[in-house]
C-alpha positions in Angstrom: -15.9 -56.7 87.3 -13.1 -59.1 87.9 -14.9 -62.1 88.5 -14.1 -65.5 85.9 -16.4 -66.3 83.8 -20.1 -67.5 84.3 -21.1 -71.1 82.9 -22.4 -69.0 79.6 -19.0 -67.2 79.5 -16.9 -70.3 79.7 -19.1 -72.1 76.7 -18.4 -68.9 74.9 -14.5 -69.4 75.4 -14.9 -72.7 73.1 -16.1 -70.4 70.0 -12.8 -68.4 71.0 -10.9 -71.3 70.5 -12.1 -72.4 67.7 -10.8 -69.0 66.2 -7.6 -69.6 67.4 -8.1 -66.9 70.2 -7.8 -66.6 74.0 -9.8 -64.3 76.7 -7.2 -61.5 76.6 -8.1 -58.1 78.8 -9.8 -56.8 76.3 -12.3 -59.4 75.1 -12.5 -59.8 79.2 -14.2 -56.3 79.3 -16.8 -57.0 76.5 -17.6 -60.0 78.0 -17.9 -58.0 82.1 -19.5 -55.1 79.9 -21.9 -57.6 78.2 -22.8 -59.8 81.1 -23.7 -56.5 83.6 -25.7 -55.4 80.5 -27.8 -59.3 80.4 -27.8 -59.1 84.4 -29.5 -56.1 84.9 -31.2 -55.8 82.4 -30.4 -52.4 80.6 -32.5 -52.4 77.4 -31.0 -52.1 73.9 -28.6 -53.4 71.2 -24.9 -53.2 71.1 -22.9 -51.5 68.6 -19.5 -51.2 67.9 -17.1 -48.7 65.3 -13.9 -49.3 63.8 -12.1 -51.7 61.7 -11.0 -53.8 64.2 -14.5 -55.8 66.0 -13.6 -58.7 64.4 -13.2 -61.5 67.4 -15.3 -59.2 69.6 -18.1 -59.0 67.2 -18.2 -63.1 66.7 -17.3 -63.4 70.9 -20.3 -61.3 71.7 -22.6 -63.2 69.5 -21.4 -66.3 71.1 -22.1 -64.8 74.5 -25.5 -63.9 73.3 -25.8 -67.2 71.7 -24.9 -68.9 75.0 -27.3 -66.7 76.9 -30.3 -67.6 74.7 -30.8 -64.0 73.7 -32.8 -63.1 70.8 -34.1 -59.8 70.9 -30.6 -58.0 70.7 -29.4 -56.8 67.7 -25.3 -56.8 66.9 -24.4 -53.3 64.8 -20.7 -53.3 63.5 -20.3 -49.8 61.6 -17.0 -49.3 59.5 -16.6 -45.9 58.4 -15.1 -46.8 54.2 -17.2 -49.9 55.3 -14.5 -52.0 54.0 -15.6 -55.2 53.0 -12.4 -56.8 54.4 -13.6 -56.4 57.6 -17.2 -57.7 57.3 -15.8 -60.6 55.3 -13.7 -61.8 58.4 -16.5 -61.1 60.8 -18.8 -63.5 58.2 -16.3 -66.3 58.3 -15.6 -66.0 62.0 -19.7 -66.3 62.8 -19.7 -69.0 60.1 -17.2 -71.0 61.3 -18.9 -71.1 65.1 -22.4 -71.6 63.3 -23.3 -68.4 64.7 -24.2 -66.7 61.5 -27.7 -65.3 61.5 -29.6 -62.0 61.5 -28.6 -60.9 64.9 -25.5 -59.0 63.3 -26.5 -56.6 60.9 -23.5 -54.5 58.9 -23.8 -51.0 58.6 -21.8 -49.4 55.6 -21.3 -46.0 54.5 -19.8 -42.8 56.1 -20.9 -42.3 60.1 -23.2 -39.5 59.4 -25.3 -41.8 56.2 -24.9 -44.8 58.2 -26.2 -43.9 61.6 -28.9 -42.0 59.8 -30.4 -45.4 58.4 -30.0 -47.8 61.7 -32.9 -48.5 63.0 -32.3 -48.9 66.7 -33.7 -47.0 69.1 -31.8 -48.2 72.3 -28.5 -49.2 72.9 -27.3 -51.3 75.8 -23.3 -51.1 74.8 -21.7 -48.5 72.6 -18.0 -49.7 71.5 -15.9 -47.6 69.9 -12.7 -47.6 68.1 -10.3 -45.1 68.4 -10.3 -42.4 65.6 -9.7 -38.9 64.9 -11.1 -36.3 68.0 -13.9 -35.1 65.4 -15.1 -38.7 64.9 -14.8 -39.8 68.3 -17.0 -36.4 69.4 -19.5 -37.0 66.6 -20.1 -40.7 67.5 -20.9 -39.9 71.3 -22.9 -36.9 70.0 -25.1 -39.3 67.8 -24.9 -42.4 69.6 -24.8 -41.3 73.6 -28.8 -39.8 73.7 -29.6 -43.5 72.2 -28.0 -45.1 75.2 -30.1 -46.3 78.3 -29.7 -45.8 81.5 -27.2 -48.1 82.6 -25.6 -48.6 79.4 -21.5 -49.0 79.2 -19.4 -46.8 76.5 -16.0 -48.2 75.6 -13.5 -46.4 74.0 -10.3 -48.0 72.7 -7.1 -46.2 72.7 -7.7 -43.7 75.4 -4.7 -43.4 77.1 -2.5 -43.4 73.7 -4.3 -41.0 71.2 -4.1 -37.4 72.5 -7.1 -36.3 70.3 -9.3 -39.3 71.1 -9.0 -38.7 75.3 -9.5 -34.6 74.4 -12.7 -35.5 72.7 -14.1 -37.6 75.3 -13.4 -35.4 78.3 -14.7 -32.7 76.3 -17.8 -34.3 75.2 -18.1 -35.6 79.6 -17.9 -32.3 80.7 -20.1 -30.7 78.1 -22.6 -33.0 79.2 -22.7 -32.9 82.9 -21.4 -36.8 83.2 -19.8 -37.6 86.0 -19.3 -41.7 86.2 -15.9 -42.9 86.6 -14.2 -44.1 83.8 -12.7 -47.0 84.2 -9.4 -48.9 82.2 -10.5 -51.3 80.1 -8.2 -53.2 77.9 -4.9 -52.0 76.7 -5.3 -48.7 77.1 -9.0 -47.9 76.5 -11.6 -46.9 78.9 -15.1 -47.7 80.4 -18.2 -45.9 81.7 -21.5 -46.5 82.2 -24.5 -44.1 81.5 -25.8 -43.0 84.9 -29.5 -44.2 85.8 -31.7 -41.7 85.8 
């Protein structure tokens, strides 16, 4: 997944700029994450965790945008749902015109939140790094959800000790054996094995 951007990628790469960003490594693997996902067409939404989706969030609704896809919904789950970060997410979607229903908020603790999202499929499971519990508890709730085919990224692999113990645990406990993969600064890839 190395390849430049496609024609919808590069229109995407103007809402970047208009946010004062560039396509770093990390925003690269979204966007290689996101266009597999469009290209083969693995059913589902996309959902991220943290604090931190901010120019993801409004990059991959550009990339949506720029695909003409409708029937995708965009989750972005904060655990204190701070406001802070749904506010810059807002502004960042209104100042592309991209602001619209396809990125619903989630608020609340993980266990209340993810209890009261309505998806039943998900194409691309982001998450932040966080403690080993949360990190375990997250693929627990959200990996069953995810369709064959489906790519998992994890930020901060390779620096948080409890983070990387929680997701080889929760690979081996399961039987999954796809390679994960570097993605970003430190992070890592998979994707959900076809059954």
């Amino acid at each position: 997944m190395t390849a430049g951007p496609s024609l919808a990628g590069r229109s995407a790469e103007l809402v970047l700029r208009r946010l004062g960003a560039v396509e770093d490594e990390w925003l690269a693997g979204v966007r290689e994450s996101l266009e597999a996902v469009l290209e083969c067409g693995v059913p589902g939404d996309l959902l991220a965790t943290g604090s931190s989706f901010g120019t993801a969030a409004v990059y991959a609704r550009a990339l949506l945008a720029a695909n003409h896809v409708k029937e995708r919904w965009i989750w972005l789950a904060s655990p204190a749902g701070d406001s802070s970060d749904y506010d810059a997410v807002r502004a960042g979607l209104e100042a592309c015109d991209l602001l619209d229903d396809v990125v619903r908020f989630v608020r609340g603790t993980w266990a209340d939140a993810l209890a009261v999202v309505p998806f039943e499929r998900l194409a691309l499971v982001h998450l932040a790094a966080g403690s080993g519990d949360a990190v375990e508890f997250l693929l627990g709730e959200l990996y069953p959800r995810a369709s064959s085919g489906a790519f998992v990224l994890v930020d901060e692999y390779d620096s948080n000790v409890d983070c990387r113990n929680a997701v080889k645990r929760f690979r081996r406990i399961h039987g999954i054996e796809s390679p994960l993969c570097p993605f970003g600064a430190g992070g890592v890839v998979w994707r959900k094995e076809r059954a």
